[in-house]
C-alpha positions as CSV (number, residue, x, y, z in Angstrom):
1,X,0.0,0.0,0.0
2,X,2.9,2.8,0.8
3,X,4.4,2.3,-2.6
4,X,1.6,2.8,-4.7
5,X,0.5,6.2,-2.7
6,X,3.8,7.4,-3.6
7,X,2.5,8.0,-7.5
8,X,-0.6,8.8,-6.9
9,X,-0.3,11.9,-4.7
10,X,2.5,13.3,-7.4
11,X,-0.3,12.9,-10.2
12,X,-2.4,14.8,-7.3
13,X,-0.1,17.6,-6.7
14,X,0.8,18.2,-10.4
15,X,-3.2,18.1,-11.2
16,X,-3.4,21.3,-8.5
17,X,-0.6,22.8,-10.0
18,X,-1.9,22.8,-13.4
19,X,-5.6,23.8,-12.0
20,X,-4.2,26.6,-10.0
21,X,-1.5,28.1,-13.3
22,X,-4.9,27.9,-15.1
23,X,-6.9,29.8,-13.0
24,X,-4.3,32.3,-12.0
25,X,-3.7,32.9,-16.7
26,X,-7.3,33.4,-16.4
27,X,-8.2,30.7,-18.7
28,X,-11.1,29.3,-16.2
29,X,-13.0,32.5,-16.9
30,X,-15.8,30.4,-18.3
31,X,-16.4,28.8,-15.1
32,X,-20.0,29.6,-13.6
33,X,-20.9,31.5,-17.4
34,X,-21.6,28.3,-19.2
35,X,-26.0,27.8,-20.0
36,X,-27.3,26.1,-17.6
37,X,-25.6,28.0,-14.8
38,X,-28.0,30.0,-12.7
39,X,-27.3,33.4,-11.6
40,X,-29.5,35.7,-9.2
41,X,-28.7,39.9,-9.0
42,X,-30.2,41.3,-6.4
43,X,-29.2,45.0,-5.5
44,X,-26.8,44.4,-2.9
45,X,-25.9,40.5,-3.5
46,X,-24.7,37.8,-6.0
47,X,-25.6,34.4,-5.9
48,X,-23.9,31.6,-8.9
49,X,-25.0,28.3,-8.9
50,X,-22.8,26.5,-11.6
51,X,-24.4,23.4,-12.5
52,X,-23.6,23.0,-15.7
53,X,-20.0,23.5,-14.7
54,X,-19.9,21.4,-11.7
55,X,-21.2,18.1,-14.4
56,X,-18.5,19.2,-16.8
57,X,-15.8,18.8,-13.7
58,X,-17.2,15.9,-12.5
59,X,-17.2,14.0,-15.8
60,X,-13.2,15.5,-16.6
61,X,-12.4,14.5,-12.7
62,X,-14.2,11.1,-13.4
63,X,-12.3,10.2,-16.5
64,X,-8.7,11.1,-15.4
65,X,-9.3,9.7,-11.7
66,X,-10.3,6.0,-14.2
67,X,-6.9,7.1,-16.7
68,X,-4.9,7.2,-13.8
69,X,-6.4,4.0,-11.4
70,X,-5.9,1.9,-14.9
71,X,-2.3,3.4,-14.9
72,X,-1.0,2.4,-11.5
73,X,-2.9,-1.7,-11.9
């Protein structure tokens, strides 16, 4: 078991490092603007409720997580 965390947490660390370089280019500026996002204005406050966002991460997260499970069997 201690071997095969060893790989794992560096495919981890170098999938936040690529996340966070993205996001700090700006190219996750669609994040939250996609259709199917809901947005509410009020005059004072700003509520974003990404759905449509949040399933496009979670099927990206859900292929590379079975990529990388594949990879290390």
């Amino acid at each position: 078991m201690g071997r095969s965390i060893g790989p794992l947490l560096v495919v981890v660390g170098l999938g936040i490092v690529v996340v966070g370089l993205l996001a700090w280019s700006g190219a996750l500026g669609w994040f939250g603007r996609l259709p199917g996002d809901l947005r509410f204005e009020g005059q004072r406050s700003r509520l974003v409720v990404p759905l449509t966002s949040m399933l496009l991460v979670s099927v990206a997260l859900t292929v590379v997580v079975n990529l990388v499970l594949r990879w290390l069997r």
